[in-house]
C-alpha positions as CSV (number, residue, x, y, z in Angstrom):
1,X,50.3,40.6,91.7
2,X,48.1,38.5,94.3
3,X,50.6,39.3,97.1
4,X,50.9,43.0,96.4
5,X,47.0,42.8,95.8
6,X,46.6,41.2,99.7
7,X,48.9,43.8,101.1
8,X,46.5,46.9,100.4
9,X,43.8,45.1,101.7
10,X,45.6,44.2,104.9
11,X,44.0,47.8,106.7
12,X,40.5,46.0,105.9
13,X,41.6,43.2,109.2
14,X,41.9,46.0,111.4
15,X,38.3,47.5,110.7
16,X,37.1,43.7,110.6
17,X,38.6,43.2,114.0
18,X,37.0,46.0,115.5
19,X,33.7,45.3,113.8
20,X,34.0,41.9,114.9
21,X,35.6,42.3,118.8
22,X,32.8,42.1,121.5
23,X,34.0,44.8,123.1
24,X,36.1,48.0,122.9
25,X,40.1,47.5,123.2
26,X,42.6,49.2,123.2
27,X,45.8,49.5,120.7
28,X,48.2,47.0,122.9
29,X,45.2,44.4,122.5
30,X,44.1,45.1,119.1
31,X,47.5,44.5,118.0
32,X,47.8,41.4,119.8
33,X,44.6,40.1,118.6
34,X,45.7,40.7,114.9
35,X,49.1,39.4,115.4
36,X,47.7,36.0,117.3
37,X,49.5,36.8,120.4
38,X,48.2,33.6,122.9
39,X,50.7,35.3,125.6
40,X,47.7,37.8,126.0
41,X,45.7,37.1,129.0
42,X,42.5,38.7,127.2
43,X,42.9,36.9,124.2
44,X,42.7,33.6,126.5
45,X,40.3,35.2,129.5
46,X,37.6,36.0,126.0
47,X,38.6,33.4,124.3
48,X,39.4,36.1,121.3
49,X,41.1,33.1,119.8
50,X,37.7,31.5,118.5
51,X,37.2,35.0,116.6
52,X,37.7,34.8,112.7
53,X,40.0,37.8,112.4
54,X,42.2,36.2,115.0
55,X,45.7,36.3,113.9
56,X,44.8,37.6,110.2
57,X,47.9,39.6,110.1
58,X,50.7,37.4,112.1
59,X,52.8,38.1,108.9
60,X,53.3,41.8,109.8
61,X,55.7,43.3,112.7
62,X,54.1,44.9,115.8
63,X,55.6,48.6,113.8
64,X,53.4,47.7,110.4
65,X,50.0,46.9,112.6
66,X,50.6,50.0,114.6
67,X,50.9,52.3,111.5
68,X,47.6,50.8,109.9
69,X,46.0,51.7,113.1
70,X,47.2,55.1,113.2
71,X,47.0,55.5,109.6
72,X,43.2,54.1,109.7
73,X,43.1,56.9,112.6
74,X,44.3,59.9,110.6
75,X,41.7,59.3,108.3
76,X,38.8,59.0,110.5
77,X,37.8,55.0,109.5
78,X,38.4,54.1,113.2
79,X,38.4,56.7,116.4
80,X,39.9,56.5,120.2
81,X,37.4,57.3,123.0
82,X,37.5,56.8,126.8
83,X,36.7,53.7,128.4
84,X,33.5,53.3,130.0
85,X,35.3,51.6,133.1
86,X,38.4,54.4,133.3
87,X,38.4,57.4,131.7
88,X,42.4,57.6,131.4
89,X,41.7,54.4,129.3
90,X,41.8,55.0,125.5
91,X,39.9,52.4,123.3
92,X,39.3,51.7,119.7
93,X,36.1,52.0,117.7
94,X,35.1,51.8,114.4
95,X,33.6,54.6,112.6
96,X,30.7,54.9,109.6
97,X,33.4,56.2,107.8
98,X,34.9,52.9,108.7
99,X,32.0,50.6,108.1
100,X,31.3,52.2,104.8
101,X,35.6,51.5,103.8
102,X,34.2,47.8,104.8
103,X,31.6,47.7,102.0
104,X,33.4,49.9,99.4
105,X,37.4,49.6,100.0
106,X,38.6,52.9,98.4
107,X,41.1,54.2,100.9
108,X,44.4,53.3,99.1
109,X,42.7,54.3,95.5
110,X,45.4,57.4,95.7
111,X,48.5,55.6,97.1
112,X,51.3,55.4,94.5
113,X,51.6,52.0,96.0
114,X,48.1,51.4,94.0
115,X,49.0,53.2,90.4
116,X,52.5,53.0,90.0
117,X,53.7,50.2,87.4
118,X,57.7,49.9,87.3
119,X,58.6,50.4,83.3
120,X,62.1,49.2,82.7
121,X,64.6,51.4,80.5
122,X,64.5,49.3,76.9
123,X,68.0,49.9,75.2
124,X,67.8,48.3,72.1
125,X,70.4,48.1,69.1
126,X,69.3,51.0,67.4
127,X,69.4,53.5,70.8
128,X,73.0,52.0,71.5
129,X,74.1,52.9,67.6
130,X,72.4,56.1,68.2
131,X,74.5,56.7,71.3
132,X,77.9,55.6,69.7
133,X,77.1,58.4,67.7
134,X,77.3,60.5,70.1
135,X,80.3,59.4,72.3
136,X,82.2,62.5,72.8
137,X,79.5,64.8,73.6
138,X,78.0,62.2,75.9
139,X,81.0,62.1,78.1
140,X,80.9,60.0,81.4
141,X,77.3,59.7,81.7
142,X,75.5,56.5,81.9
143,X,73.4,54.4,79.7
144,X,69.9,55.4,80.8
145,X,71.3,59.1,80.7
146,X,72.7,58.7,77.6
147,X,69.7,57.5,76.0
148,X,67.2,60.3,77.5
149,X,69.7,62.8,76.0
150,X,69.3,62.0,72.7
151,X,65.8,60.1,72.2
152,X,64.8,61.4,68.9
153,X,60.7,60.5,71.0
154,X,58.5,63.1,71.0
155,X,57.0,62.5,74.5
156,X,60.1,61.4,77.4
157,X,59.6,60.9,80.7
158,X,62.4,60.3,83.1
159,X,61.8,58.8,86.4
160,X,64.6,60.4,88.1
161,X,65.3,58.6,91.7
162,X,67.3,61.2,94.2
163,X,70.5,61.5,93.6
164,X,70.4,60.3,89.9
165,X,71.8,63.5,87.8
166,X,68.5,64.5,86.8
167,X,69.7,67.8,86.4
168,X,73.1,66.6,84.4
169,X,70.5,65.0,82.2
170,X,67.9,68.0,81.6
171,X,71.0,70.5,80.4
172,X,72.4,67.9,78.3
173,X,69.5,67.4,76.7
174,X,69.0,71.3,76.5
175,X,72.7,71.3,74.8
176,X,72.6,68.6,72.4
177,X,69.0,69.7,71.2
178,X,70.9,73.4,70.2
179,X,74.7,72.0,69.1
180,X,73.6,68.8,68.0
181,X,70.4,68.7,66.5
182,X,70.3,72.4,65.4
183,X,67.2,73.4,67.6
184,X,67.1,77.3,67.5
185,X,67.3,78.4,71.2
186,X,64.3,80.7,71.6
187,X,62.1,77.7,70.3
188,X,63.5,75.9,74.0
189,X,61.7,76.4,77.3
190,X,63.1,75.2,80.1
191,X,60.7,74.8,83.1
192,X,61.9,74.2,86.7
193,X,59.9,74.7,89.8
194,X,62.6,77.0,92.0
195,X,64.5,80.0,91.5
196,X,67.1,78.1,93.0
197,X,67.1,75.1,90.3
198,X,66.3,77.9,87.6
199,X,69.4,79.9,88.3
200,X,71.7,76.8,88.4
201,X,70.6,75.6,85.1
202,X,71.2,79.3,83.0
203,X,74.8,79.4,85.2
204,X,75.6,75.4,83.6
205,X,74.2,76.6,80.1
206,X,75.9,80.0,80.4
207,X,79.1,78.0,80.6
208,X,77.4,75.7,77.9
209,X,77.0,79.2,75.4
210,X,73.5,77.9,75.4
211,X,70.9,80.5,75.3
212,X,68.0,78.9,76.1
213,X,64.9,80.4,78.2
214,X,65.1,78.6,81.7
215,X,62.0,80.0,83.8
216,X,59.9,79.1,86.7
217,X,56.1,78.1,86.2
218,X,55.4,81.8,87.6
219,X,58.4,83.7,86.0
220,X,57.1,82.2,82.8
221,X,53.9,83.8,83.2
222,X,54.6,86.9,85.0
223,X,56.7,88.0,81.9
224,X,53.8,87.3,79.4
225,X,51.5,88.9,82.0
226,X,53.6,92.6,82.3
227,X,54.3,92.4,78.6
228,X,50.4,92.3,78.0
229,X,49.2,94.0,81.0
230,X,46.8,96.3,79.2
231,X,45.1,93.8,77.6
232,X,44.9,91.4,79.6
233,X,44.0,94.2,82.5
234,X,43.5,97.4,81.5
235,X,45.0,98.5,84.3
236,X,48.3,98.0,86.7
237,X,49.0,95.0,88.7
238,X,51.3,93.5,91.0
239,X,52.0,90.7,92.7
240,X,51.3,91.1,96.4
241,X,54.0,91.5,98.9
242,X,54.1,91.4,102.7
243,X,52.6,94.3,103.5
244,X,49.9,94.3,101.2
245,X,48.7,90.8,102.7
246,X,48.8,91.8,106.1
247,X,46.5,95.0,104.8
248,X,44.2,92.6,103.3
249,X,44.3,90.6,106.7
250,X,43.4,93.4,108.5
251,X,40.5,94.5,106.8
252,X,39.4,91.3,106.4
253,X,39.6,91.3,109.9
254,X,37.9,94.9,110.7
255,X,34.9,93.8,108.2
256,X,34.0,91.2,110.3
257,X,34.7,93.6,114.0
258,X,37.5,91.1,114.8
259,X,41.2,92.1,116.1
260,X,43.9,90.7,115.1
261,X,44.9,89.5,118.7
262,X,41.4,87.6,118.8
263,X,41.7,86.1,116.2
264,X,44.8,84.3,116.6
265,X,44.0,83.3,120.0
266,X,40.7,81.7,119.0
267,X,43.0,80.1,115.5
268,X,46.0,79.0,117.3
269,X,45.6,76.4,120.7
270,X,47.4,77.2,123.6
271,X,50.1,74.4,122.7
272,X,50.0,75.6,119.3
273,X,50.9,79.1,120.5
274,X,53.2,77.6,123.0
275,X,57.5,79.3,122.4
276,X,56.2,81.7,119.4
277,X,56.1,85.3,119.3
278,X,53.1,87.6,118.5
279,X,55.3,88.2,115.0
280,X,55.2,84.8,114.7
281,X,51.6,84.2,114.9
282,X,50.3,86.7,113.3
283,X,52.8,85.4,110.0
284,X,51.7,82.0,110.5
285,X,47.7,82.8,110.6
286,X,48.4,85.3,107.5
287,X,49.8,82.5,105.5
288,X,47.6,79.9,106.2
289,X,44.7,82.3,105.1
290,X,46.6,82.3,102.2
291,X,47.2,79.0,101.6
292,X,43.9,78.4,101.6
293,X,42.8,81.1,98.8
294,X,46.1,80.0,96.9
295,X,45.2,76.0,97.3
296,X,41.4,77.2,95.4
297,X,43.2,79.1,93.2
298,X,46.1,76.5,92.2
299,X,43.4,73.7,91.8
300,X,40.3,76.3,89.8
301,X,38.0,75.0,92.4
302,X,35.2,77.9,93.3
303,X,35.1,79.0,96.8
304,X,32.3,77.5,99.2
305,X,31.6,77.4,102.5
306,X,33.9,74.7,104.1
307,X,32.8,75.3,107.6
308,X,29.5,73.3,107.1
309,X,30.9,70.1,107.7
310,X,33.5,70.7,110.1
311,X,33.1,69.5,114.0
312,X,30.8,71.6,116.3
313,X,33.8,72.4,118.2
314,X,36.0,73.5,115.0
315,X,33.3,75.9,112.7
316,X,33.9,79.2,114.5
317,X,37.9,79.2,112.9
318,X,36.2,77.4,109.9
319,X,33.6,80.0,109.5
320,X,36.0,82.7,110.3
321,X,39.0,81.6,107.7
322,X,36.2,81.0,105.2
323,X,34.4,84.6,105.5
324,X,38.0,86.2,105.7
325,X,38.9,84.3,101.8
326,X,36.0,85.1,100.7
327,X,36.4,88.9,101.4
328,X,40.5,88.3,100.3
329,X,39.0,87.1,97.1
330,X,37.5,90.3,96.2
331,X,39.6,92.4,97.9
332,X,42.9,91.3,96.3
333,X,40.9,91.7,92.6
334,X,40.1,95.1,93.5
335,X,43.3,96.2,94.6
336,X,44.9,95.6,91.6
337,X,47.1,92.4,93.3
338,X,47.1,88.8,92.8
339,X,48.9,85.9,94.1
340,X,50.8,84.0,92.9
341,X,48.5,81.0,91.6
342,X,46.7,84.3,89.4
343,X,49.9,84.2,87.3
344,X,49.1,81.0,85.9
345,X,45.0,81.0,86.1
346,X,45.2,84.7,84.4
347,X,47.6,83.3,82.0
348,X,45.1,80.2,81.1
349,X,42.4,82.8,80.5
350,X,44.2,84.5,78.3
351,X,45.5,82.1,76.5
352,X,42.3,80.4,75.9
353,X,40.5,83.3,74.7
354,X,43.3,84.3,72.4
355,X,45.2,81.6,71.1
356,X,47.3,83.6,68.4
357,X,48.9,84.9,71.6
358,X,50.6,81.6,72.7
359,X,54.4,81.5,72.6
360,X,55.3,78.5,69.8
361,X,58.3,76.6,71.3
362,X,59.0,73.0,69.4
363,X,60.7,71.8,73.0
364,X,59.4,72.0,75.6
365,X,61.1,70.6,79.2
366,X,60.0,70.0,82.5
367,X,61.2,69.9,86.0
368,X,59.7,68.1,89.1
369,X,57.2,66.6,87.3
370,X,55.8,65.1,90.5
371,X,54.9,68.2,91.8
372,X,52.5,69.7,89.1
373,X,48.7,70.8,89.8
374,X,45.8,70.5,87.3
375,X,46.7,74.7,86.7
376,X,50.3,73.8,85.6
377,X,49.5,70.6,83.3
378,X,46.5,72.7,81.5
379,X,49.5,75.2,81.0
380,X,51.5,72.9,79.6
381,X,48.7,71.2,77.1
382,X,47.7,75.0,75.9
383,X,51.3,75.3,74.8
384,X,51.2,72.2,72.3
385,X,55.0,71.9,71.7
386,X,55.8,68.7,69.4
387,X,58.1,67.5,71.5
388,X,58.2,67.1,75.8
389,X,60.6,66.0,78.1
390,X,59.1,65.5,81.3
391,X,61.7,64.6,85.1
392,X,59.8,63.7,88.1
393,X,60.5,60.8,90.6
394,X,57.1,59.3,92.5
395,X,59.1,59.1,95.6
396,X,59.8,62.2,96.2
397,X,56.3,63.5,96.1
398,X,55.4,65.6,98.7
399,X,53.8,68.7,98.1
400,X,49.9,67.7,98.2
401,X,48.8,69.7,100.5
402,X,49.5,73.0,98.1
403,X,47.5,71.0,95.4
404,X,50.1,69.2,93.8
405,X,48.6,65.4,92.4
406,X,51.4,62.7,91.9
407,X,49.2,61.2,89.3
408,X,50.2,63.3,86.6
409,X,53.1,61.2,86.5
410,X,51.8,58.2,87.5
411,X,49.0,58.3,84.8
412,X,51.7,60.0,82.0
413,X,53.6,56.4,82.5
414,X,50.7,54.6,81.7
415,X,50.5,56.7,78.0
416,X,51.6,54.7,74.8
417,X,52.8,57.3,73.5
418,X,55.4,57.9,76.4
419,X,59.0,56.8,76.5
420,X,59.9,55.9,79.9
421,X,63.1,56.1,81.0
422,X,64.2,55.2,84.5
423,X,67.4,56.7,86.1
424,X,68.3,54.3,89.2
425,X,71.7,55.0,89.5
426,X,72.4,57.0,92.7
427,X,75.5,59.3,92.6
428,X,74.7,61.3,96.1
429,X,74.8,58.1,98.3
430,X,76.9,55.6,99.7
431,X,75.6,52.0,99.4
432,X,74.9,51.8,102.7
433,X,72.2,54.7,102.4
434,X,71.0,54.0,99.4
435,X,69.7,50.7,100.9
436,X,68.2,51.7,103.9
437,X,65.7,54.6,101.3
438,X,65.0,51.8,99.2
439,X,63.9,49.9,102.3
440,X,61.7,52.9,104.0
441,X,59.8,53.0,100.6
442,X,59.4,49.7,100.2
443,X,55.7,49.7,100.7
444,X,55.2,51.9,97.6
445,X,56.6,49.3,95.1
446,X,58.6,51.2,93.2
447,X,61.9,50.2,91.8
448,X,65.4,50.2,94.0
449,X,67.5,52.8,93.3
450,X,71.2,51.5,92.7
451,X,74.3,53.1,94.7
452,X,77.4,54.0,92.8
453,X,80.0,53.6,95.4
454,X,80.3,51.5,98.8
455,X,81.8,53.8,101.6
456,X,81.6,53.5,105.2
457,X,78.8,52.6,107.1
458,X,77.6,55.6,108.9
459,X,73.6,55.5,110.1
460,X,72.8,55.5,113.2
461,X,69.0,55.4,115.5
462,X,69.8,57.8,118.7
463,X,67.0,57.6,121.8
464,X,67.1,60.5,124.6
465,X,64.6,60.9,127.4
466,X,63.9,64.5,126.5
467,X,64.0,66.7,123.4
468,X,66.2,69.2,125.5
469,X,69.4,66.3,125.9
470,X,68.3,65.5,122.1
471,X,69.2,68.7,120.8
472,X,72.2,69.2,123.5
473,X,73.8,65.9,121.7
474,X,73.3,66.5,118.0
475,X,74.9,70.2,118.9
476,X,77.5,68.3,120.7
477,X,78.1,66.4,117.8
478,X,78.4,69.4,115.3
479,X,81.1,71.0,117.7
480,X,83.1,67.9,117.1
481,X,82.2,66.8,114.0
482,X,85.2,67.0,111.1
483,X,82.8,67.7,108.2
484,X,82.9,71.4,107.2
485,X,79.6,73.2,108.9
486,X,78.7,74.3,105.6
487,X,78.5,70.7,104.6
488,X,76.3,69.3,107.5
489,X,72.2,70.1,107.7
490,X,69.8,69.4,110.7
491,X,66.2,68.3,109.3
492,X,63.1,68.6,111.3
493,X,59.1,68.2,110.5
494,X,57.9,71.1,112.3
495,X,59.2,74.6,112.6
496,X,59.0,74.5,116.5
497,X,61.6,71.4,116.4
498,X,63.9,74.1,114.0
499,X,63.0,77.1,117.0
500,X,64.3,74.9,119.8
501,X,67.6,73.7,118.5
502,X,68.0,76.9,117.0
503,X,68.3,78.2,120.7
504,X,70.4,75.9,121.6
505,X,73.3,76.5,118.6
506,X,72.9,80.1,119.5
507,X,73.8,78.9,123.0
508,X,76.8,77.2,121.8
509,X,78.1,79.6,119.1
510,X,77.0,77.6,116.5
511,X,76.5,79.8,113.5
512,X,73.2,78.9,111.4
513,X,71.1,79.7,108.5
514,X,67.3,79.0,108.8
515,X,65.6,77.7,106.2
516,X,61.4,77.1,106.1
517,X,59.1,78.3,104.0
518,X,59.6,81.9,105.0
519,X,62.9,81.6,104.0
520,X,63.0,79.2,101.4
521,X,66.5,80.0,99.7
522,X,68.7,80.8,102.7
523,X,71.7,79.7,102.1
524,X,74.5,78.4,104.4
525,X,78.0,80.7,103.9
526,X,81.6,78.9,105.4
527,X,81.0,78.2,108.8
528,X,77.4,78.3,109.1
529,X,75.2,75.0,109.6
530,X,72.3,74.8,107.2
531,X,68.7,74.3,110.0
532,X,65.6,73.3,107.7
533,X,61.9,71.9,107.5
534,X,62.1,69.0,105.0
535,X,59.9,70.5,103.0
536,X,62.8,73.2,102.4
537,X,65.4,70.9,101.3
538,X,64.3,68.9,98.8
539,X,66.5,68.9,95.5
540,X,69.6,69.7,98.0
541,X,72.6,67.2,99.6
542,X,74.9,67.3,102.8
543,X,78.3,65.4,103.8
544,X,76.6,64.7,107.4
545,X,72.4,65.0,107.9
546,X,71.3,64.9,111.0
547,X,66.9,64.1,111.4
548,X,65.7,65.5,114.7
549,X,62.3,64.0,116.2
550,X,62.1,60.6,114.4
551,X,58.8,60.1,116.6
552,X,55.5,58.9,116.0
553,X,54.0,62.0,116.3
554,X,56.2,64.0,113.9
555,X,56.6,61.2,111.2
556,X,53.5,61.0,110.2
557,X,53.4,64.6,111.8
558,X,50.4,65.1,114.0
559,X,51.4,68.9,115.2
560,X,49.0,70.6,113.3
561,X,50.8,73.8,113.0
562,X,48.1,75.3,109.8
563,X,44.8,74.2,111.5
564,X,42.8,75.2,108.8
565,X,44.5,72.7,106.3
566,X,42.9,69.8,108.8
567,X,39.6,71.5,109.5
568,X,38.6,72.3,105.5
569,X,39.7,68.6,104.4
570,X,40.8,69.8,101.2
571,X,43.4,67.6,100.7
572,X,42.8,65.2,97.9
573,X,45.8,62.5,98.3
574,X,47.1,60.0,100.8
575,X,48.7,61.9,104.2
576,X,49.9,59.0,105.2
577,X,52.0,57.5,102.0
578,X,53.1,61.4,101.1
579,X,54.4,61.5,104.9
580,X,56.5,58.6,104.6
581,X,57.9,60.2,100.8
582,X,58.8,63.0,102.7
583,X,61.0,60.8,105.5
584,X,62.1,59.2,102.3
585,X,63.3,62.4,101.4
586,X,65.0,63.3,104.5
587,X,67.4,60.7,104.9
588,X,68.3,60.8,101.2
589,X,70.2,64.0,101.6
590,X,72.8,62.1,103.3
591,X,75.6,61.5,101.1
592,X,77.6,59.7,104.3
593,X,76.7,60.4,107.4
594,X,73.3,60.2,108.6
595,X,72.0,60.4,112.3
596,X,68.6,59.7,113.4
597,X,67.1,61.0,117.1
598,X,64.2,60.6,119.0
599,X,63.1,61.3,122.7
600,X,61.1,59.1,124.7
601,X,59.6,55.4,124.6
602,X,59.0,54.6,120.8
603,X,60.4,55.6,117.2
604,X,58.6,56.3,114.0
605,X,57.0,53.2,112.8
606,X,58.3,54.5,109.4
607,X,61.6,53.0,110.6
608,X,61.1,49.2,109.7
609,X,62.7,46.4,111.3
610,X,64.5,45.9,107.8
611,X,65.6,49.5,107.7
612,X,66.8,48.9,111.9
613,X,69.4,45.8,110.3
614,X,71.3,48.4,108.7
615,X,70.9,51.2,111.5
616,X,73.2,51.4,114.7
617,X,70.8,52.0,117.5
618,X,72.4,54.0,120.8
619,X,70.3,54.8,123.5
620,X,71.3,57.7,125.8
């Protein structure tokens, strides 16, 4: 507990360094200085040596300084500037925000790495008798599984690691609660958090003759919502669609005697713009307008005016994005339309002022539990079923920035009155991959997932000078690879990557599907190559995955593609630790094959030196 205690204080040296330094340095000599590099000819010229920081973290690897420094960075505790003696010269600084982390150490309050305490699976006598009981119907799965299936507990949790059956387990436990234990069907709900996951569940119980209502958080509500519409309304509503957002954009727009073209060239920089279309623009300023209005809506935080704190240089686009949800707001209630997050908030509402009206279900189950917000776990609580079986895995956290709070989980672990049940057993894997995810998580503490079968050892680290010889090999590579195209994905951070080496299949007759978050469910047919943000893949598996851009800059990302997210700060979690989850799940779509590439000097630091022992590294 002391050792994992000294590692989340080890940021703490770098500010102490900084405050302690007599003068500014730069990245090369601040890690030096921590690392107690004597080869350093500034170290010996200042006699840095004598200082009492020096060498405070000669433990770590050059990789595990620079991401503290970066990290510290991202969150504003330390800042680069130019030198006083050459303006091409970056140096370090610390910041207030950085003295004040000195006095009152709170920056890694909301890493898992800080809440999560590993709770291991107890089968005991009586759960194995149980299970005997139940040998047929339990098939081939495994212990853990076995016992989460038929836990007569009113409150289960099952932290499911990738790859673990989690959905094998959820429509077992739908079946045996109807075939085995009796449990009328239309007193189950099922709750998953994509249409995809939703419609694979009702195809597996529809083979199952299990009737049991399987719904999305928002199909859930939406039903309830048109059902009661006059009530709850007195009028009709919809959902808005495309076109009615980019009305409401518009007039946003003409209230405030701005165009459209403005606008986006005041929203988006000129690199920002850089290879996208006017279409492209204008979908990704919509959205992000959006976002923001959905992100206040998701968390039931009131609107106010986030351009007050922003930079001089920023609160025009704050101001602007800010004046142009606040006239959304109204706008969209007037209309008769609502997003998406109303579903739920309208629901709550009516819910709590008519509680006869709630739907009585005795079970009720949950899917990616790691991805709830404060609107979707009062939902759950106003529905006060006996019984809840709750799947999430920490790791695979990563949607924070819509409002999602890993700590649901983390804090429904810590509940007495919670069975924990951990599912380590990877089935997606080979051993060789499972090892090298366990290893890029390792700083969040959690348990190692266990592989299922050994297979051959396919990772491999690829270097390129440029991005354009990058995406000319990993296209080569698909042209000659023996894995069915259907069976092989290409994973980037940023839909500018997914543009570019979209181009460059097109130029090779490479047939693709794209898949980001404005086209979250396309789906590769025979033949076709499946080209996807991270973000759009999650729950999904491939033969052969290939991970373009495994840079510095791109894991943790530092395109800002949705400025507003970074101007408004609303983000209330670690960046950093959910940027390194969403690596994590990157490479454990691989079921064999997984290739890594980069262009120019330096890799992500989020590829440790542990994680390079079991990597083939090929520079090109």
């Amino acid at each position: 507990m002391e050792e994992i205690f000294e590692q989340e204080k080890e940021y703490l040296f770098v500010l102490k360094a900084l405050n302690e330094l007599p003068f500014p340095v730069g990245r090369k000599l601040l890690g030096d200085f921590l690392m107690g590099d004597m080869t350093n000819k500034s170290i010996l010229k200042n006699n840095l040596y004598d200082l009492h920081n020096f060498s405070e973290l000669r433990h770590l690897s050059p990789g595990k300084i620079e991401g503290l420094i970066e990290e510290l960075s991202r969150k504003g505790l330390i800042e680069y500037s130019s030198s006083t003696y050459n303006k091409f010269i970056k140096v370090l600084g610390i910041t207030r925000k950085g003295e004040d982390e000195l006095i009152n150490p709170t920056m890694n309050e909301k890493k898992i790495s800080s809440n999560y305490e590993e709770v291991e699976t107890k089968i005991t006598s009586e759960d194995l008798e149980k299970i005997k009981d139940y040998d047929d119907f339990l098939g081939n799965l495994n212990l853990e599984q076995r016992k989460a299936v038929v836990s007569n507990h009113n409150k289960i949790l099952c932290i499911a690691g990738a790859g673990s059956g989690k959905t094998t387990v959820l429509t077992k436990r739908v079946e045996f609660l109807v075939k085995e234990k009796n449990v009328a069907p239309e007193k189950i709900l099922a709750i998953t958090f994509t249409r995809k996951a939703r419609t694979e569940m009702k195809e597996r119980l529809k083979i199952l003759e299990v009737p049991v209502k399987i719904e999305t958080f928002n199909s859930f509500c939406e039903k309830i919502l048109i059902r009661n519409s006059d009530e709850i309304y007195g009028r009709k509503f919809r959902v808005a669609n495309y076109q009615d957002r980019l009305l409401a954009i518009s007039e946003a727009l003409m209230s405030l005697n701005v165009s459209l073209e403005d606008a986006i060239m005041d929203y988006f920089s000129e690199s920002q713009r850089k290879n996208k279309s006017g279409y492209q623009l204008q979908n990704m300023f919509m959205n992000d307008c959006f976002s923001v209005l959905e992100f206040y809506k998701a968390t039931r935080k009131k609107l106010e005016d986030f351009s007050k704190g922003v930079k001089p240089k920023d609160f025009l686009n704050a101001k602007r994005i800010y004046e142009i949800v606040q006239f959304l707001e109204i706008y969209m209630r007037e209309k008769g339309l609502r997003t998406y997050s109303d579903q739920i908030n309208d629901i709550l509402d009516y819910f709590k002022g008519k509680k006869e009206v709630i739907p009585e279900f005795t079970h009720v189950l949950v899917d990616e539990y790691q991805d709830v917000n404060s609107s979707q776990v009062e939902l759950l609580d106003l529905l006060d079923s006996k019984n809840y079986f709750f799947v999430g895995d920490p790791r695979q956290s990563i949607f924070g920035w819509r409002g999602s709070q890993v700590n649901y989980i983390l804090d429904l672990m810590k509940k007495e009155s919670v069975e924990v049940i951990n599912l380590k057993k990877n089935y997606r894997s080979n051993s060789h991959l499972v090892q090298l995810m366990n290893e890029s998580i390792r700083e969040l503490k959690m348990g190692d997932l266990e592989s299922n079968f050994e297979g051959v050892k396919q990772i491999s680290l690829c270097n390129f000078g440029d991005e354009r010889v990058e995406f000319d090999f990993v296209s080569k590579k698909i042209l000659l690879s023996t894995v069915p195209r259907k069976d092989i994905f290409i994973l980037a951070r940023t839909n500018r990557q997914l543009s570019e080496i979209s181009l460059e299949l097109h130029k090779k007759r490479i047939p693709h599907v794209l898949r980001n978050d404005e086209h979250k469910s396309a789906e590769a047919k025979e033949g076709e190559v499946t080209l996807a943000t991270i973000h759009s893949i999650k729950g999904l598996e491939s033969e052969e995955v290939y991970v373009l851009g495994c840079t510095k800059n791109n894991f943790p990302s530092r395109a800002v593609e949705n400025p507003i997210m970074e101007l408004i700060k609303m983000y209330e979690y670690d960046q950093e630790e959910e940027e390194r989850r969403l690596f994590y799940v990157a490479i454990s779509r691989a079921k064999n094959k997984l290739i890594m590439t980069y262009s120019g000097k330096d890799h992500t630091y989020f590829i440790t030196d542990k994680m390079k022992e079991l990597i083939t590294e090929v520079n090109y």
